[in-house]
C-alpha positions, 0 to 999 in steps of 0.5 A, spaced: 056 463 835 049 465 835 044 466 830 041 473 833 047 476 832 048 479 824 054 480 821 053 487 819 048 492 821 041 494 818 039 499 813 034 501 815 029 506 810 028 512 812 030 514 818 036 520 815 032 526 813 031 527 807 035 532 804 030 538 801 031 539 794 034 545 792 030 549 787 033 551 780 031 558 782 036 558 787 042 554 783 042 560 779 042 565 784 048 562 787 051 562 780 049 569 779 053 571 785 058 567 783 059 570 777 058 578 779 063 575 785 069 575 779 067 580 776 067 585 780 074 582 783 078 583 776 074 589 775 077 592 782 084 589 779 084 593 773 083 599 777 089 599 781 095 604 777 097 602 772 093 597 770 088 599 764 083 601 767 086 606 771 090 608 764 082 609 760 079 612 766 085 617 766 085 618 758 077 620 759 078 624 765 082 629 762 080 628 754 073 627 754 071 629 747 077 625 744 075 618 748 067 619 745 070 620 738 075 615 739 069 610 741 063 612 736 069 611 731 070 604 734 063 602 734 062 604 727 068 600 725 065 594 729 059 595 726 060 595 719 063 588 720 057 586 721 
């Protein structure tokens, strides 16, 4: 065998681009996005009949002064808890 010959190949040292750093602007953006993804899916979900949601938004549709006294009364009781 001869001497020329290396048994493994070279490593050479900046021959692969290096890889431009992500900023930490778009890390949160990307989670942000993510985030409202999810949210608007279960969201979308609630909405369908029968879910709650849908059942909410009918009481409120047919009765909306008792869902604004049912909530303000909520929101005191909440409140007053803390």
């Amino acid at each position: 065998m001869s001497d020329d010959v290396p048994l493994a190949p070279f490593v050479y040292e900046g021959l692969d681009p290096v890889p431009e750093p992500r900023s930490t602007i778009a890390d949160v953006s990307d989670a942000v996005k993510g985030t409202v993804n999810r949210v608007s899916g279960a969201i979308e979900a609630g909405r369908k009949p029968g879910m709650p949601l849908s059942v909410l938004s009918n009481i409120a549709r047919e009765a909306p002064l008792g869902s604004l006294l049912i909530a303000f009364l909520l929101g005191v009781a909440v409140a007053r808890r803390r």
